[in-house]
N, C-alpha and C positions, 0 to 999 in steps of 0.2 A: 672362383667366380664371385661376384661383387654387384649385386643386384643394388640397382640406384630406383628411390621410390619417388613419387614427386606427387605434392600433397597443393594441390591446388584452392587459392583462398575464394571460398563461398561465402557471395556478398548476400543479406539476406536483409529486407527492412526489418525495423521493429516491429513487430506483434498489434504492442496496443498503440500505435503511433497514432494521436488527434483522441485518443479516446479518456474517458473521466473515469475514476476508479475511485468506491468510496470501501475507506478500510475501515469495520470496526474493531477496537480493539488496535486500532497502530501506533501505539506507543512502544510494546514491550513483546517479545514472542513471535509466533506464528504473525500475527497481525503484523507485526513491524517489517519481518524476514516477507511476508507479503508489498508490503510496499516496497519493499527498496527491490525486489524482482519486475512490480508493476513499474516502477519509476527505470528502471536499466531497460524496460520496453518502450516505452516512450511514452504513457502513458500519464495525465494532468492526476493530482492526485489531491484527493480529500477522507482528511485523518480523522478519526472521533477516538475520544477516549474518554478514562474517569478524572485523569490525571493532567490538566492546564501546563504543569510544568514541564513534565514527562514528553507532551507533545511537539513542545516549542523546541523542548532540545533534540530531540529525532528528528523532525523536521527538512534538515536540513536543505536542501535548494530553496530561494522564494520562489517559486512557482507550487507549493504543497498549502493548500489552506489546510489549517485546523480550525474542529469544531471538538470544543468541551461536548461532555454528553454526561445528564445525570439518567444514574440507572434505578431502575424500578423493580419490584416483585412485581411479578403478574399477582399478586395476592392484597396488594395496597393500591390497585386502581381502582378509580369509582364505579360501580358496579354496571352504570351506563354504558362505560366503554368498552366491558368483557364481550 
């Protein structure tokens, strides 16, 4: 006996389809494995990191802005802004 199975294709929109997704940390890791899962949903995406270089090169589609980001200790802010 020869049981035939039939796997029918489930069309499904993208998830974050029209939506803006800001990663930080998307150049390298978790951060970057984040975007490129946001950017397969359909998702506009905006990268920050420490790394100018690092980001241009992940990057990849033009439609991903980057933005540099310098990092701080909460321990070196002016005390105003704690």
């Amino acid at each position: 006996m020869n049981a035939a199975i039939t796997v029918s294709h489930i069309e499904r929109n993208p998830e974050l389809l029209g939506q803006t997704v800001v990663v930080i940390g998307g150049s390298a890791g978790i951060g970057l494995e984040t975007a490129r899962r946001a950017s397969a949903e359909g998702a506009k995406l905006i990268l920050t990191g420490r790394s100018p270089e690092r980001l241009q090169r992940e990057r990849g589609p033009s439609s991903v802005s980057v933005m540099p980001a310098k990092i701080m200790q909460a321990s070196s802010w002016p005390v105003e802004s704690r």
